[in-house]
N, C-alpha and C positions, 0 to 999 in steps of 0.2 A: 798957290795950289794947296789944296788941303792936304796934308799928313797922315795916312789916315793908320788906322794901326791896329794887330787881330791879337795883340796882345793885353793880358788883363794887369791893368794897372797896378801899380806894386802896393799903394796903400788899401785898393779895394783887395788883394792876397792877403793883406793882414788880417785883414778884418773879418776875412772866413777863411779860417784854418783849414789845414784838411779833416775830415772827419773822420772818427772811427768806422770802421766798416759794419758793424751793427747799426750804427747811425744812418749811414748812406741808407744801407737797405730797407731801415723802417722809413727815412724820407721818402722813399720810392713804393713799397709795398704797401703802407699807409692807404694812399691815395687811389691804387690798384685795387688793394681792401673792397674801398669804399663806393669806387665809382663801381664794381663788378657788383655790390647789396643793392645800389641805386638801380641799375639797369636792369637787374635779376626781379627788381619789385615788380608782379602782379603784370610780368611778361607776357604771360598770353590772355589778360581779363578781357581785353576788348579783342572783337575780330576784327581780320585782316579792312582795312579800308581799300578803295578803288583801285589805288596805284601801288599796292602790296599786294593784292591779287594779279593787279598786272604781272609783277616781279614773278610770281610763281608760275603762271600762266607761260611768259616768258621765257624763264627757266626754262621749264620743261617741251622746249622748243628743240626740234633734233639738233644733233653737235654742227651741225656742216653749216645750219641758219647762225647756230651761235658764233662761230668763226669768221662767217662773211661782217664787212665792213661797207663796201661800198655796194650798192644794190640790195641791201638787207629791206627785208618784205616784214612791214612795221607791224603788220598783222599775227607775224608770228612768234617774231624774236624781237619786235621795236629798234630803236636805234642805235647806232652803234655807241651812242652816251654815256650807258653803261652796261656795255659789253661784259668787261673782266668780272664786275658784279654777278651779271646771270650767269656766264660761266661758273664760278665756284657757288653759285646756287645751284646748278642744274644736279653738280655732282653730292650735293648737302640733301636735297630733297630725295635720291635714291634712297635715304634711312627711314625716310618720314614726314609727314606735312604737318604736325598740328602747329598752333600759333604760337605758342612757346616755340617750338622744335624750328620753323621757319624764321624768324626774326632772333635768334642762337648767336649765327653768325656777326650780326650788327653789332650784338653786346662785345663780340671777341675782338670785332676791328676798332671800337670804339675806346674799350680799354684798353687794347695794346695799346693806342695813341697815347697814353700818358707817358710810357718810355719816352719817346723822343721828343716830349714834351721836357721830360724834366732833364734829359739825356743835354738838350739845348740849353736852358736855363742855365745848367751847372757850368757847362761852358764858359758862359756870360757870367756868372757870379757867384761859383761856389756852390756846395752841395742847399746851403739855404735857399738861392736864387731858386734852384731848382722845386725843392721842397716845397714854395710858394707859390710855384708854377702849377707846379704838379693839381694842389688842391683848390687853385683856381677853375683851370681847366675841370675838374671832377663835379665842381659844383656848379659850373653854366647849365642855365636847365635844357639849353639846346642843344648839350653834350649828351645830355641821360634822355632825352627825349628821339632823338635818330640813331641813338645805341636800340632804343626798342621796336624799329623802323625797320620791316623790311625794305628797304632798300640802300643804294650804295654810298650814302652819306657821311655813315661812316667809317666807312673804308674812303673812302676821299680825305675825313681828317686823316687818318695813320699815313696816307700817303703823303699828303703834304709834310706831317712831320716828320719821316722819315727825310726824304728829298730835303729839306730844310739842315737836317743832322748831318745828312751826307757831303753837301757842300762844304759845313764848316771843319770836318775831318779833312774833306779833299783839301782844301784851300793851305791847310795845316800841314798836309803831304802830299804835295804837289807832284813829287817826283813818284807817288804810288798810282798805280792804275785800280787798284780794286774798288776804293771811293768814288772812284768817276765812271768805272764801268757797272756799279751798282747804282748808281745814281742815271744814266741812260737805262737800264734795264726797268729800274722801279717806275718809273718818267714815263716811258714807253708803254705802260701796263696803265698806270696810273691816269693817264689823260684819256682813258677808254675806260675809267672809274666813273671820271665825270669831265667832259670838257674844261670847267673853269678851273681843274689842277695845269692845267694850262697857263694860265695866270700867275701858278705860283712858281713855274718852270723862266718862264721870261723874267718875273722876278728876280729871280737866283742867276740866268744870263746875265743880266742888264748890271747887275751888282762885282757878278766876275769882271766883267769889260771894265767896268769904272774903276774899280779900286782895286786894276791892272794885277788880280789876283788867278790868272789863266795858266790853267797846268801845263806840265811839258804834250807836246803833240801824240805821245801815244796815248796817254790819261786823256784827253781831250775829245780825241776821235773816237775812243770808248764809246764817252759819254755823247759825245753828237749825231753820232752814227746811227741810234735806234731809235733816239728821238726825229730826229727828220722823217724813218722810212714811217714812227706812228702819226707823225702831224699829214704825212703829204698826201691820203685819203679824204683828211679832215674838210678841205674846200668842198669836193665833191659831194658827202653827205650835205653840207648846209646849203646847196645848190639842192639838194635833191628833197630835204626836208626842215629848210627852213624859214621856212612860214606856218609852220605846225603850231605856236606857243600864242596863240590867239586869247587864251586865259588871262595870260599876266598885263597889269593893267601901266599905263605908258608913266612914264617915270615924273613925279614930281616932288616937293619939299614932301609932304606928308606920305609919299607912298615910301620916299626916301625913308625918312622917320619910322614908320610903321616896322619896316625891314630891319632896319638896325636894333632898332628895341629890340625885337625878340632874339636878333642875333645875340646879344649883350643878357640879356636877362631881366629889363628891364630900364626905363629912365635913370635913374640915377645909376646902377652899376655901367650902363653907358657913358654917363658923365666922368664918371670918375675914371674910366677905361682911357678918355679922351688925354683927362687930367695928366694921369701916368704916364701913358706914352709921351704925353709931348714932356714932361720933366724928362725922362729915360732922355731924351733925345739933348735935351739940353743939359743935362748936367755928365752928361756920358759921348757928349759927340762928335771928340774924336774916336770915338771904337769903331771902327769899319760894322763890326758884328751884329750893332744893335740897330745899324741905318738898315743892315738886312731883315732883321725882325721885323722892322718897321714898315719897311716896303713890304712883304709879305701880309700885313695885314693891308697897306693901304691901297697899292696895286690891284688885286684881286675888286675892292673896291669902286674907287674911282677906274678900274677899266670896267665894272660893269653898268657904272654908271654911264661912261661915254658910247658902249656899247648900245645903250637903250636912247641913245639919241636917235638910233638910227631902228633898231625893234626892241622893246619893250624885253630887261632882261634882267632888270633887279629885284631878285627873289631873294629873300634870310637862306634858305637851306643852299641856295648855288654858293653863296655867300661861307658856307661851313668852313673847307678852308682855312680862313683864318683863322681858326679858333686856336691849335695850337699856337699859333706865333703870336696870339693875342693875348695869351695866357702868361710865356713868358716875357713882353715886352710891358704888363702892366706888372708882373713882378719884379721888372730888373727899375721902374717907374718907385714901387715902392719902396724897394733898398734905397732908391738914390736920393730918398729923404733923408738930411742930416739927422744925425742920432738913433739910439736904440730904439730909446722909448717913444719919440712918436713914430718910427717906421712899425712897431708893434701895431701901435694904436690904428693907424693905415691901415694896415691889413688884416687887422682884426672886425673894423670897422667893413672891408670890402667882403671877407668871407661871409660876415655876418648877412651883410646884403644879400649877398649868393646862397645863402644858406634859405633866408625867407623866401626866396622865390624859386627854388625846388621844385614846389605842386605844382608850378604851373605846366614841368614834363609830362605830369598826370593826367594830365587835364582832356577829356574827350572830345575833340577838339569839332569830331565830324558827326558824334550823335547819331550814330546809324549801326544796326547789328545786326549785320548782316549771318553770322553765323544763325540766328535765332531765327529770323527768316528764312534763312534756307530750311532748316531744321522743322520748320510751321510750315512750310509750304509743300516741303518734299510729297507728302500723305494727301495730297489734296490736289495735284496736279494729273490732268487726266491727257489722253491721246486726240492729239488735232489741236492741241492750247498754244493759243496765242500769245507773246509777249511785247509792249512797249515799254522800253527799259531805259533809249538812250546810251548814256554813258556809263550807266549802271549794268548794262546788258551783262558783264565780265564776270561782275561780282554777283551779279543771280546766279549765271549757270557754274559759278564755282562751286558756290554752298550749294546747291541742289546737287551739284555731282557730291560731294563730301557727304549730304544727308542719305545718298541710296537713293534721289530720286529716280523712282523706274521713267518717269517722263518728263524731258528738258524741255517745255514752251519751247517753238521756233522762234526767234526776234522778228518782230513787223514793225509796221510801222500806221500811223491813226489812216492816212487818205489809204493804203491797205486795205484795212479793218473795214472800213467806210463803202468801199467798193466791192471787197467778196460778201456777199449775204451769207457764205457756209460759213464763215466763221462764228461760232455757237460759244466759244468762252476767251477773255481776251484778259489776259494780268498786266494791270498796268502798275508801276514804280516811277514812285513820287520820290526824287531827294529834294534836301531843302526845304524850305518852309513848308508847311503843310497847305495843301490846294495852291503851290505857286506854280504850277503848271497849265498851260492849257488844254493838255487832253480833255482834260475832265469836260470842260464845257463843247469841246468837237466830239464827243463822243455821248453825252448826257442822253439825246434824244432817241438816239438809235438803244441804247444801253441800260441799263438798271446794273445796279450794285449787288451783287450776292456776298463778297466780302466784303472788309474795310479795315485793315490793323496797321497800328503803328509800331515799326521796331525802334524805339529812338527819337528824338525830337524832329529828329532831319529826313526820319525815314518812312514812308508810306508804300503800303501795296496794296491794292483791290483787283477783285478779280467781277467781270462784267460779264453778264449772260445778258441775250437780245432783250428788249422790254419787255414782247410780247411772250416769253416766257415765262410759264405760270408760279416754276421755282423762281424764276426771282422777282417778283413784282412783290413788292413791299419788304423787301431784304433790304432796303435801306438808300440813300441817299449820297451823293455827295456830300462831303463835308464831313462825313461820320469822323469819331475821334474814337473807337473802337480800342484799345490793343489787345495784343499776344501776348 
């Protein structure tokens, strides 16, 4: 039977002394620095996209919808998936809405995660381990990218690192309760962050049970106790909404691949992620500590993989997660390269990687501005206006309310349109390619074009008066490339 052991080897002690305490602190604040200038860049440039106006929408759902779990009316407050999230939004939006001001919190939960990012590392190897952690983690572009997200992604990383920290204190004071009744109480919040913190919770079980590291019975039942009463709602919701992810596409090598790339930052910082962790594990594996890191990244994983055997469930951002524990197990990967100078060159080589692929956080991913459209449409919406919107519907009458529109379009729909003759102006919103919709040709013959603007590459709106109306007969055509 394996040996396994939560103590740090005596020669890897040597070889990272303690540090001065100015040292510590620039290894930790460094990366704090950095990732808070990354997240802070050009915070509110783009507007809110679909599922960020969700969030606020949401948000501002009353208190009594945000509390309920099971029978929650998806309309108002959506699911209880991430509950805790809209909670601590509903009360953040009482200051303010704008896109900076909304998306605030993401940058806060994002970079607190470096803490028990480097908090872990250090654990495992010294204030350096950590320090390599730290600025790993800072520079995944899918850390600075859902730090600028409203929504609860990353508050799912901090919780996972935290819950990850917590265990390796508990494990170490077993005979303390405060570890393990902070770690059910974070757990219990946290799996109403996002389901697949779930993942990282059975992780951390499966790891106590094996390597027989199980507190005394009051530490225990702390910790189990709040986790049960959050999981045992959980059956009931996915009986009740889940068949809703109809979006995500069914699992295979390439969707695989696609997902983990941008988890990772790219091909190669993937490759090399792989590289590390699997050295970390072989040259360090007797450490109980590092097989937990470990499973923490690859649990969360391959259970989302086996998950989508059954519905389609592997997405990069459910996947977030592991980011802290993936940050320190490719650090504890690079120290466990013999010698100075090429563990240097390692990790010089890997930040470097991390460093070139930064923009791609920037990157506008969805092409559609909706601020600016609301803003263009506000002044030009009139009484009785019709809208076919789709899934857009949210996001029009957000920014129309934000612009002062004195009239929100009612949502319809085209065989609607088609059947009331009173309907006299009709705004139709095109996402996605331009003219990749059908309305246009179910609605062509009955309709004439009076608008036609594009916000965005992805974004279209035209507003329709009858044909045989005199304003609009020759206002223009389908197909117009027009903008705002």
């Amino acid at each position: 039977m394996r040996r396994w052991t939560t103590a740090l080897p005596r020669s890897r002690e040597a070889a990272t002394p303690a540090a001065q305490p100015w040292v510590e602190a620039l290894a930790l604040g460094v990366p704090l620095l950095v990732l808070t200038a990354l997240s802070l860049y050009q915070l509110g440039a783009l507007s809110l996209w679909r599922d960020e106006v969700a969030s606020v929408v949401f948000a501002n759902a009353p208190l009594g919808d945000l509390l309920t779990v099971v029978g929650r009316d998806r309309e108002t407050a959506d699911l209880a998936n991430m509950a805790t999230y809209y909670l601590i939004l509903h009360f953040w939006l009482a200051i303010g809405e704008s896109e900076t001001w909304i998306r605030l919190p993401s940058v806060v939960f994002g970079v607190a995660a470096v803490v028990p990012t480097y908090l872990i590392a250090r654990r495992l190897g010294g204030w350096i381990t950590g320090a390599l952690a730290a600025a790993i983690f800072v520079l995944i572009p899918y850390v600075i990218h859902y730090n600028q997200e409203a929504r609860g992604y990353s508050l799912a990383m901090l919780v996972s690192g935290v819950l990850t920290w917590l265990v390796l204190v508990g494990v170490e004071r077993r005979e303390r309760v405060w570890p393990w009744l902070a770690y059910g109480l974070v757990a219990s919040l946290g799996i109403y962050v996002h389901f697949f913190v779930a993942l990282v919770v059975l992780t951390h079980g499966a790891w106590v049970l094996i390597t027989r590291r199980i507190p005394r019975w009051p530490a225990a039942l702390s910790a189990s106790a709040p986790i049960a009463l959050a999981v045992a709602p959980i059956p009931f919701v996915v009986l009740e909404h889940g068949g809703e992810q109809e979006w995500i596409p069914p699992l295979s090598g390439a969707v695989a691949a696609t997902n983990l790339t941008a988890l990772a930052g790219g091909a190669l910082p993937l490759l090399a992620a792989a590289v590390l962790l699997g050295g970390a594990l072989v040259v360090r594996n007797a450490d109980a500590r590092v097989w937990l890191i470990a499973g923490c990244v690859l649990v969360p994983v391959f259970g989302a993989a086996a998950m989508s055997l059954v519905k389609p469930m592997f997405v990069a951002r459910y996947l977030i997660v592991v980011l802290p524990s993936l940050a320190v197990i490719v650090a504890c990967g690079v120290l466990a390269v013999p010698r100075r100078a090429p563990q240097a060159g390692v990790a010089t080589a890997l930040l470097v990687l991390l460093a070139l692929a930064v923009p791609q956080a920037y990157a506008d991913r969805h092409q559609q501005d909706w601020r600016a459209l609301g803003e263009w449409m506000a002044s030009r919406t009139e009484p009785g206006d019709r809208m076919i919107a789709g899934n857009a519907r949210r996001s029009v009458q957000y920014y129309l309310g934000r612009a002062g529109a004195e009239t929100i379009p009612a949502p319809t729909r085209t065989r609607v349109v088609l059947e009331e003759g009173a309907v006299r102006r009709v705004w139709v919103t095109l996402t996605g390619t331009v003219g990749a919709n059908d309305v246009t040709e179910r609605l062509s013959g009955a309709f004439a074009v009076a608008e036609d603007r594009l916000f965005g590459a992805r974004l279209r709106i035209v507003l329709l008066t009858p044909a045989d109306d005199a304003a609009a007969v020759g206002a223009g055509s389908w197909g117009g490339d027009r903008r705002g």
